[in-house]
LOMI-31428 format. One record per residue (C-alpha): residue in one letter; x, y, z. Coordinates in Angstrom, 3 decimals, padded with zeros to 6 digits. Layout:
! residues N
SITE  r         u         v         w
SITE  A         X         Y         Z
...
This chain:
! residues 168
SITE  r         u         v         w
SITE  X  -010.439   032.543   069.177
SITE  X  -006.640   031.536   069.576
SITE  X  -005.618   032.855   066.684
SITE  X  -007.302   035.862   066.779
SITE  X  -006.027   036.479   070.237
SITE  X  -002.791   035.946   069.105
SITE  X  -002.834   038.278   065.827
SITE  X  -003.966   041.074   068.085
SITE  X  -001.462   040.567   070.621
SITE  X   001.058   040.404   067.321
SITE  X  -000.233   044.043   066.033
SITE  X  -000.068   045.771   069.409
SITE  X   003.571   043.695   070.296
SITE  X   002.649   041.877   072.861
SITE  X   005.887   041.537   074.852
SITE  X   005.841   037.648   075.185
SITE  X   007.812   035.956   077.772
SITE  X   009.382   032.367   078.446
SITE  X   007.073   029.857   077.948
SITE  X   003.931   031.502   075.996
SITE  X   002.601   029.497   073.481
SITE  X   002.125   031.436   069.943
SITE  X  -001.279   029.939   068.837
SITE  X  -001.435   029.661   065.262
SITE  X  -003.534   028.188   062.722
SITE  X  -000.996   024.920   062.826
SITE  X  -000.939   024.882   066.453
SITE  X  -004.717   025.242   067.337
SITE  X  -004.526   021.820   065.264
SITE  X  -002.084   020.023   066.595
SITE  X  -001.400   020.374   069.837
SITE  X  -005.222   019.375   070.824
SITE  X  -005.074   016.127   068.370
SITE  X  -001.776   015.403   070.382
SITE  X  -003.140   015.974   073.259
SITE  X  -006.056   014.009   072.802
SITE  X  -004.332   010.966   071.722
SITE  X  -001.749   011.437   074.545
SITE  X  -005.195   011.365   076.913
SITE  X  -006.237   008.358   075.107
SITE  X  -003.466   006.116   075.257
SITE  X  -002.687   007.382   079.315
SITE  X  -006.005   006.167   079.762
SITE  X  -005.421   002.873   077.503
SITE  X  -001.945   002.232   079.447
SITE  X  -003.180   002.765   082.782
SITE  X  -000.605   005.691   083.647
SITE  X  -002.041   009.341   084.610
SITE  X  -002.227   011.993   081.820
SITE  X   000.127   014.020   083.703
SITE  X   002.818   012.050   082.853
SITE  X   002.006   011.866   079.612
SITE  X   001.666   015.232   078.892
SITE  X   004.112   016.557   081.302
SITE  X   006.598   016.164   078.201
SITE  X   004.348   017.232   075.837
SITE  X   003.728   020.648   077.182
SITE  X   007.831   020.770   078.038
SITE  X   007.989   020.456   073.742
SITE  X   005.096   022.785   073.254
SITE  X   007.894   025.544   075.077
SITE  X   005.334   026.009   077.839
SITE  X   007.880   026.801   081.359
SITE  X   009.102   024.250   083.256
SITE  X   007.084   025.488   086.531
SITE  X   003.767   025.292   084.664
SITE  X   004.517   022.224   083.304
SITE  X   005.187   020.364   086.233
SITE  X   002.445   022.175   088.373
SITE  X  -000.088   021.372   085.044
SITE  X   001.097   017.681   085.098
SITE  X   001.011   017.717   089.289
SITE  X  -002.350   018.532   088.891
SITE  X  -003.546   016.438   086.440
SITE  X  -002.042   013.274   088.465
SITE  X  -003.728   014.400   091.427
SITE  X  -007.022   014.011   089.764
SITE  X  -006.248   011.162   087.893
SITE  X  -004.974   008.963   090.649
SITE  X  -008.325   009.879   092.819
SITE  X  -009.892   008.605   089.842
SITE  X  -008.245   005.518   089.889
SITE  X  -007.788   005.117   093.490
SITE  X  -011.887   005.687   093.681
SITE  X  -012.536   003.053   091.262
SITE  X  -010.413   000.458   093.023
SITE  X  -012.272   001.085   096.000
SITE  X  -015.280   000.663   094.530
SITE  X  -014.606  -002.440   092.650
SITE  X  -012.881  -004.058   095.883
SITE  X  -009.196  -004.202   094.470
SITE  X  -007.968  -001.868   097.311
SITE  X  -006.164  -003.872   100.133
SITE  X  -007.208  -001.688   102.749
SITE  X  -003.987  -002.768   105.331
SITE  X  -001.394  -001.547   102.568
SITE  X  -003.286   001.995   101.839
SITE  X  -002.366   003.808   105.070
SITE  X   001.624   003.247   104.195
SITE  X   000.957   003.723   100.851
SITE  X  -000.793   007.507   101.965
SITE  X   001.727   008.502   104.093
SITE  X   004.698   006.991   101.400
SITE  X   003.058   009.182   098.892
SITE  X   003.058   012.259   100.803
SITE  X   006.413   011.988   102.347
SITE  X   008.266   011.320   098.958
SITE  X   006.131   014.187   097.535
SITE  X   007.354   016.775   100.416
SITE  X   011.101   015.521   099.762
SITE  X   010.924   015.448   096.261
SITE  X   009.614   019.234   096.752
SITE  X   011.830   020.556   099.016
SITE  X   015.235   018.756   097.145
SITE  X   013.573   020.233   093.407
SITE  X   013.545   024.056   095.480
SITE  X   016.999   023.713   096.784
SITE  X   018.553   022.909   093.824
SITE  X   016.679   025.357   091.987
SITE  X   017.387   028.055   094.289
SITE  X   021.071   027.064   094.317
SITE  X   021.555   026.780   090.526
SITE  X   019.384   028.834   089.200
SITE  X   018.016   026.633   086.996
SITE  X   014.734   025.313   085.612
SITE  X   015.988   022.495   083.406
SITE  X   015.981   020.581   087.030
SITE  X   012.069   020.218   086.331
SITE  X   012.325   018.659   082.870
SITE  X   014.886   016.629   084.149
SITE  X   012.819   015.114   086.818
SITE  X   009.591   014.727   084.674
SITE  X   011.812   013.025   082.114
SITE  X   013.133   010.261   084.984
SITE  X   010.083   009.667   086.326
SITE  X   008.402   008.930   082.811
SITE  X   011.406   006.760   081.713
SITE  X   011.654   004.809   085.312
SITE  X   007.788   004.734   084.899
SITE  X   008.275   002.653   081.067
SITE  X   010.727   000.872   082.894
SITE  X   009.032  -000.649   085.718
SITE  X   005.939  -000.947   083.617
SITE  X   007.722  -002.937   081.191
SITE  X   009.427  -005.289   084.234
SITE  X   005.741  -005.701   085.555
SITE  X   004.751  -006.961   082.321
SITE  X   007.388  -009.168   081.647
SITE  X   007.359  -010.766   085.326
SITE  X   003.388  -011.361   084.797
SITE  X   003.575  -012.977   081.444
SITE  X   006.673  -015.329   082.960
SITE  X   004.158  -016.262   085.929
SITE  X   001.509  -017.095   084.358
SITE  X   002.743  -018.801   080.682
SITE  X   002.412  -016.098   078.689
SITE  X  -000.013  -013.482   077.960
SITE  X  -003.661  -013.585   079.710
SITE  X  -006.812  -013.668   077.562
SITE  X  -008.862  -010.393   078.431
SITE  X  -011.164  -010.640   081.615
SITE  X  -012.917  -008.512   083.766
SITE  X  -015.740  -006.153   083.680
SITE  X  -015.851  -006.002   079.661
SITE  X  -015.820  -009.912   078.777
SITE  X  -017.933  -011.278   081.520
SITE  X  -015.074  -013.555   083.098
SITE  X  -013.010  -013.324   086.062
C-alpha cells in the first residue's frame, strides 16, 4: 500500500516537503524491523519507546516537531503503563508520587516553554534533536550509574527474581 501510494504520488509530482518519508520497497522493510526491535529492547531495558525511537524517526528524516510530539506521545502511554503496573504490584511509594506528579509536570511546562523560545528566537528546529539526543544520552548515563551502584551494593550482579522465577 506504501509503495503504491508513493509511486502515484511520484507520477502526479507530489510536491513533498521537509520531513516526508519516501516509502519504498527497502523502506517498507526496514524501518518496521527497526522499529520493532527498537520496541523490543525499550521494553527489555525498561526505558519508554519514545526514547528509543525518538532518534530513530529523527534518521528516518521525519521533522523534528513530529518527532518529538510522536516520541511525547509514546512516553505518555508508556509511562502510564508502567506507572499502572507498579501500582498494581505494590512497588509505588505512595508519599513520593505526589512530588514526583507535580516534578513531572513542572519540568515538562519549562522544558516547553524554554524549547518555544529558543525556537522562536533562532529559528531553528535542530533545538528538538538536540534535546531528544541529551535526554537519551543522560538517560544511558544514569542508567548505567544505577547499575553500577546496585551491583557495588549488593556484591555483584543479582540472580533473576520476581514474578518469572518464583522468588523474591
Amino acid at each position: 500500500y506504501l509503495v503504491r501510494r508513493c509511486e502515484i504520488k511520484e507520477r502526479c509530482n507530489y510536491p513533498y516537503v521537509e520531513g516526508d518519508i519516501k516509502w519504498d520497497a527497502r523502506a517498507t522493510i526496514i524501518y518496521p524491523l527497526v522499529c520493532t526491535a527498537a520496541g523490543f529492547f525499550a521494553g527489555m531495558f525498561g526505558v519508554g519507546g519514545g526514547i528509543v525511537k525518538g532518534p530513530l524517526m529523527l534518521a528516518m528524516g521525519v521533522h523534528p516537531k513530529v518527532s518529538s510530539a510522536s516520541s511525547a506521545c509514546m512516553i505518555l502511554f508508556t509511562s502510564f503503563t508502567a506507572t499502572t503496573s507498579f501500582v498494581v504490584f505494590g512497588l509505588l511509594d505512595m508519599e513520593y508520587a505526589p512530588i514526583c506528579l507535580v516534578l513531572g509536570f513542572t519540568a515538562t511546562i519549562v522544558g516547553q516553554i524554554g524549547l518555544f523560545y529558543l525556537m522562536e528566537k533562532f529559528q531553528r528546529n535542530s533545538y528538538i534533536a538536540f534535546s531528544i539526543g541529551g535526554i537519551v544520552l543522560l538517560s544511558a548515563f544514569l542508567m548505567t550509574i544505577q547499575s553500577l551502584l546496585s551491583m557495588a551494593d549488593s556484591g555483584g550482579p543479582k540472580p533473576p527474581a520476581g514474578l518469572c522465577t518464583g522468588k523474591e
